[in-house]
C-alpha positions in Angstrom: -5.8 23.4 -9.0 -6.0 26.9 -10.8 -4.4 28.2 -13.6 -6.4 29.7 -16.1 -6.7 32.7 -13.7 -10.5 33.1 -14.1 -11.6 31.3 -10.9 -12.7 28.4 -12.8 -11.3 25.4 -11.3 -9.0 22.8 -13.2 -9.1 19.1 -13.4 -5.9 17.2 -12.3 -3.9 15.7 -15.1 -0.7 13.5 -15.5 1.4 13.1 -18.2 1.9 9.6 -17.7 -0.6 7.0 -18.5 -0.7 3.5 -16.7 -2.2 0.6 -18.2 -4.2 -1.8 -15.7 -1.8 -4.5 -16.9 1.4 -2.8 -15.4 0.1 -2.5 -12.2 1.6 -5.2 -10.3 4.7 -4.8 -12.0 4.7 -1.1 -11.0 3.9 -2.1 -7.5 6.6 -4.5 -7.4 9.5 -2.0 -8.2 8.0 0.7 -5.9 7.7 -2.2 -2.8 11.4 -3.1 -4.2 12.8 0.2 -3.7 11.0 1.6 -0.3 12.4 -1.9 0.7 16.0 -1.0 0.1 15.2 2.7 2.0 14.1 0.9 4.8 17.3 -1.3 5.4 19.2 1.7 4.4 17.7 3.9 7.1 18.1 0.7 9.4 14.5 -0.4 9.9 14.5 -3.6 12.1 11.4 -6.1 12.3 10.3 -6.4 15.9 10.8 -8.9 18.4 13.5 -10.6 18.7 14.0 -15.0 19.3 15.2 -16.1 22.4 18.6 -16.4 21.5 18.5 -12.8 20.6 18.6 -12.9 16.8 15.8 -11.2 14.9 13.6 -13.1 12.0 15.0 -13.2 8.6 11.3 -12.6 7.1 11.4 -10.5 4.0 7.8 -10.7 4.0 5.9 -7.4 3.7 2.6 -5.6 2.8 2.6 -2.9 0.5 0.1 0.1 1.5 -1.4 1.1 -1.9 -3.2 4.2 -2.9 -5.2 4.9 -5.9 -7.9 7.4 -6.6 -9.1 7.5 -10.6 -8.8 11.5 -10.6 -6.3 12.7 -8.2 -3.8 9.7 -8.4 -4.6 7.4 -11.5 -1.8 5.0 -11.2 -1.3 2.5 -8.0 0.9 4.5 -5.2 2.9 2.7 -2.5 2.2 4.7 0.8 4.8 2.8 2.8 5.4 -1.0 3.5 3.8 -3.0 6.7 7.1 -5.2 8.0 6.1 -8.4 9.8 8.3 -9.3 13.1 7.2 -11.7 16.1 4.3 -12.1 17.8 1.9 -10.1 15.8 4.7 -7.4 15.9 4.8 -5.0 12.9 7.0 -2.1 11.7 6.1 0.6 9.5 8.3 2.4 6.2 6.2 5.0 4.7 6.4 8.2 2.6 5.7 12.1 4.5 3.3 13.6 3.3 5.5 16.4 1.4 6.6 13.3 -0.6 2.9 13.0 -1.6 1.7 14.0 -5.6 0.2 17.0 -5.7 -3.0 15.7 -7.0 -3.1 13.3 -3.6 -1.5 15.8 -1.1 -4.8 18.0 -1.7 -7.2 15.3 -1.5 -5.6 14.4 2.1 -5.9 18.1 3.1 -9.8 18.0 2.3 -10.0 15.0 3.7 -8.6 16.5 7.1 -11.1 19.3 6.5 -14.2 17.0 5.9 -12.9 15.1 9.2 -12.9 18.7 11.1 -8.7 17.8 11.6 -6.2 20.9 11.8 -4.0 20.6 8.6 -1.1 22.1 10.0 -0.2 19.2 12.1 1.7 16.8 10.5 -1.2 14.1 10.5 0.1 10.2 8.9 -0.8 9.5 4.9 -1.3 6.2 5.2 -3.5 6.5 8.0 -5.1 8.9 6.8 -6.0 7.1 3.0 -6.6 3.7 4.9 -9.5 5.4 7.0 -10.9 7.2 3.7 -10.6 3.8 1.6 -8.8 5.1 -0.7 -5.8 2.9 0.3 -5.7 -0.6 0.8 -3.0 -3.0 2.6 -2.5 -5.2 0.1 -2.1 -9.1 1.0 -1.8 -12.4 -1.3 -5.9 -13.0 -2.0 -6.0 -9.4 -3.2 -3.3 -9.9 -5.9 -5.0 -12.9 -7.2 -8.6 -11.0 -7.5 -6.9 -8.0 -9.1 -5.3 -10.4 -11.7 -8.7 -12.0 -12.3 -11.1 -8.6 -11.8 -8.8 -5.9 -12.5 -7.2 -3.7 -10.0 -9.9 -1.1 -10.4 -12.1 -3.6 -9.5 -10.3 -4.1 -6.5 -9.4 -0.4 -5.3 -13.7 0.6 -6.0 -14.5 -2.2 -4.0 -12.4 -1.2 -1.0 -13.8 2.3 -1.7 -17.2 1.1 -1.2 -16.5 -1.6 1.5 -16.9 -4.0 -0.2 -13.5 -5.6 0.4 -11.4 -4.9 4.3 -9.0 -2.6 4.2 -7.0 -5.1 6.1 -6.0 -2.5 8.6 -7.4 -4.0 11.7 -5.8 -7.9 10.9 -2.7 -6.9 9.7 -2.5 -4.4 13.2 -3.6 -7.0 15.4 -2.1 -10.1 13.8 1.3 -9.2 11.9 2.1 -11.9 9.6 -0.4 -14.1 11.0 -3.1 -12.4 9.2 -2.2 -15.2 6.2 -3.6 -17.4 9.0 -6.9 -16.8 7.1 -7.1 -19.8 4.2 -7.9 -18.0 1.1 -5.1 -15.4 1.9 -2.8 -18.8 3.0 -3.7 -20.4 -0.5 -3.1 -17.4 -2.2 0.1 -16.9 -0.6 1.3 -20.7 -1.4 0.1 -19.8 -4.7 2.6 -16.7 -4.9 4.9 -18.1 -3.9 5.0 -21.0 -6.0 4.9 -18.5 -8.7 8.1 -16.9 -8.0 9.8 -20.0 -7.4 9.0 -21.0 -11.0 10.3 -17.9 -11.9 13.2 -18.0 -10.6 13.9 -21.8 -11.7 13.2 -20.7 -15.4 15.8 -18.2 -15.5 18.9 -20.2 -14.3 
């Protein structure tokens, strides 16, 4: 971005400053809300039980985004809704609902990739292929409390840690099949149970 008018080009910068600390917290409310938007738009979980019901699940996986210049604080591109069967649904944000700062980056990235940018190509997708987004699932919550959510978001960035794209699309819910992310669920879960005990 340009605005001192003599060609010289212009960092990104945001007025609001996120401590490491916040970040689940921050992620929380923003899975909360795109939660609500997706019942309110009438989002179903697919597949349905034999005597035609759907699953009560509330379980999701948020689709985070974080780059340390063009979007400094943790971004929820949409929410991954486990159904049946390895079924999923997707809520996400447009792209004209993107930051500024992130709504470029996914324009040079469509450049890098040799992609037209006038078609209306999917965020998420788009920031899960770059690793710059990450589906988050139980395990990765735990190592971000332990080694910082930076931590966490560079090591996606430089492979080190799955995107979780490819379990989550094959396996739906099933992808806590896997034991650490099982034990970190049971862990979680645990967690907000406590929680909830302690404040009635």
């Amino acid at each position: 971005m340009d605005e001192s008018g003599d060609g010289e080009e212009v960092g990104y910068t945001f007025e609001v400053e996120v401590d490491e600390e916040d970040w689940e917290d921050i992620i929380q409310m923003q899975v909360n809300e795109m939660s609500c938007l997706a019942g309110v738009e009438g989002l179903q979980r697919p597949g349905r039980f034999t005597n035609g019901r759907r699953t009560s699940s509330y379980l999701v996986y948020p689709i985070v985004a974080y780059d340390d210049e063009r979007c400094p604080y943790p971004l929820v591109l949409g929410l991954v809704l486990t159904g049946l069967r390895g079924g999923t649904a997707i809520y996400e944000i447009d792209r004209e609902e993107l930051p500024i700062g992130l709504a470029d980056y996914m324009t040079e990235l469509l450049e890098f990739e040799g992609m037209p940018t006038s078609i209306d190509w999917n965020p998420t997708d788009v920031f899960i292929e770059a690793k710059v987004a990450t589906i988050l699932l139980p395990e990765d919550v735990l190592f971000a409390r332990e080694n910082g959510w930076h931590e966490l978001m560079q090591q996606v960035r430089s492979g080190a840690r799955t995107t979780h794209r490819l379990a989550v699309e094959k396996m739906g819910r099933m992808a806590l099949a896997d034991k650490k992310q099982r034990n970190a669920y049971k862990e979680l879960k645990k967690e907000r149970f406590d929680e909830v005990g302690e404040g009635s």
